[in-house]
C-alpha positions, 0 to 999 in steps of 0.5 A: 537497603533492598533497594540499592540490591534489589533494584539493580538486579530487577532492571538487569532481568527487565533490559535482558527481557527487552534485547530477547523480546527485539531478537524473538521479533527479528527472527519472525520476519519470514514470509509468513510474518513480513510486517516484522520486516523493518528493513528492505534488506530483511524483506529481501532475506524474508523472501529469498528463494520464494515464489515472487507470487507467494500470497499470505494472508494474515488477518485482514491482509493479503501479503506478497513479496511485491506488497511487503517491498512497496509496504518497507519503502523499498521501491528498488526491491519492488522492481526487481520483484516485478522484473523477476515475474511478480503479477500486481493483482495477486494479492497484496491488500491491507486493510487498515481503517478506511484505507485499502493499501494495494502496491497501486495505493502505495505507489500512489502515496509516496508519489511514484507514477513510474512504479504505478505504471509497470504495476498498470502494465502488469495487470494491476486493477486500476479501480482499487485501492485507496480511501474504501478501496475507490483509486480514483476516487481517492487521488481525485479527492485527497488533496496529498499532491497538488492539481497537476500531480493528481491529473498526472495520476487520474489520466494514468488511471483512465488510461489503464480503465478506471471509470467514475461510473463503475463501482470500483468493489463497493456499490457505489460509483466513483462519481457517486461517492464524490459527488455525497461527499465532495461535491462542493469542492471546486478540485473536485469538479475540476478533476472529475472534469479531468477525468471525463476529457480523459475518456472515464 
């Protein structure tokens, strides 16, 4: 009999507990809390009337408007932050694992070399990001897109300096840690080949 009384009444408290947990997350997306940000437009209001330079930084991340638009998907956003004055190279790092997540990284993830490039021209530092934080590194290895998309990125990342004999910020080079770890694979060589024609 407490069943059919009790039961009900415990699962009404569980579910007004849930819908108040999801409305205290809504109301910390802010600048200070962007990753509780699920859409562009709560990015957008998060940000609104903030420096687009505005850095945060929140246990091993480095948080800007830039970062949290390209970090939402929201690539539209992302542009008019730069058109408004948003600098690349401020900020905007997450490390999570083995990966160093810059705008840069993120552009190169959803395969946006346009987006790549008004970062580039903005100052965006061409060396980091990615696998371990080596760009070049990762785009020539990581085998995500096919050859000529990655020449596409590892020619943009020359040009703008990047060089697989500098240590992008660990103290190995880009061609020190391909050749240890990929060196046997014959992408691999063709990019770092690529890369050598390209002046890197």
């Amino acid at each position: 009999m407490w069943v059919k009384t009790i039961l009900p009444a415990l699962l009404a408290v569980f579910a007004v507990s849930i819908l108040e947990g999801g409305d205290a997350r809504a109301l910390e997306c802010d600048e200070r809390n962007p990753d509780y940000c699920d859409t562009c437009e709560d990015v957008r209001r998060a940000y609104s009337g903030q420096d687009v330079n505005l850095v945060h930084v929140r246990g091993r991340s480095v948080w800007t408007p830039l970062y949290s638009a390209y970090f939402r998907d929201c690539p539209e956003l992302a542009q008019s932050y730069l058109s408004r004055g948003a600098r690349p190279q401020v900020g905007g790092m997450h490390v999570r694992g083995r990966s160093v997540w810059t705008p840069l990284y993120s552009a190169y993830f959803r395969d946006c070399p346009e987006l790549a490039q008004s970062y580039l021209s903005r100052g965006a530092r061409p060396q980091v990001g990615g696998m371990e934080g080596d760009m070049l590194a990762t785009v020539i290895s990581w085998d995500r897109w096919e050859i000529p998309q990655r020449e596409q990125w590892v020619r943009m990342l020359i040009n703008a300096g990047a060089r697989l004999d500098e240590p992008p910020i660990t103290q190995r080079t880009t061609r020190e840690r391909l050749m240890q770890e990929y060196g046997h694979r014959q992408d691999v060589l063709q990019l770092i080949s690529i890369a050598e024609q390209a002046g890197g």
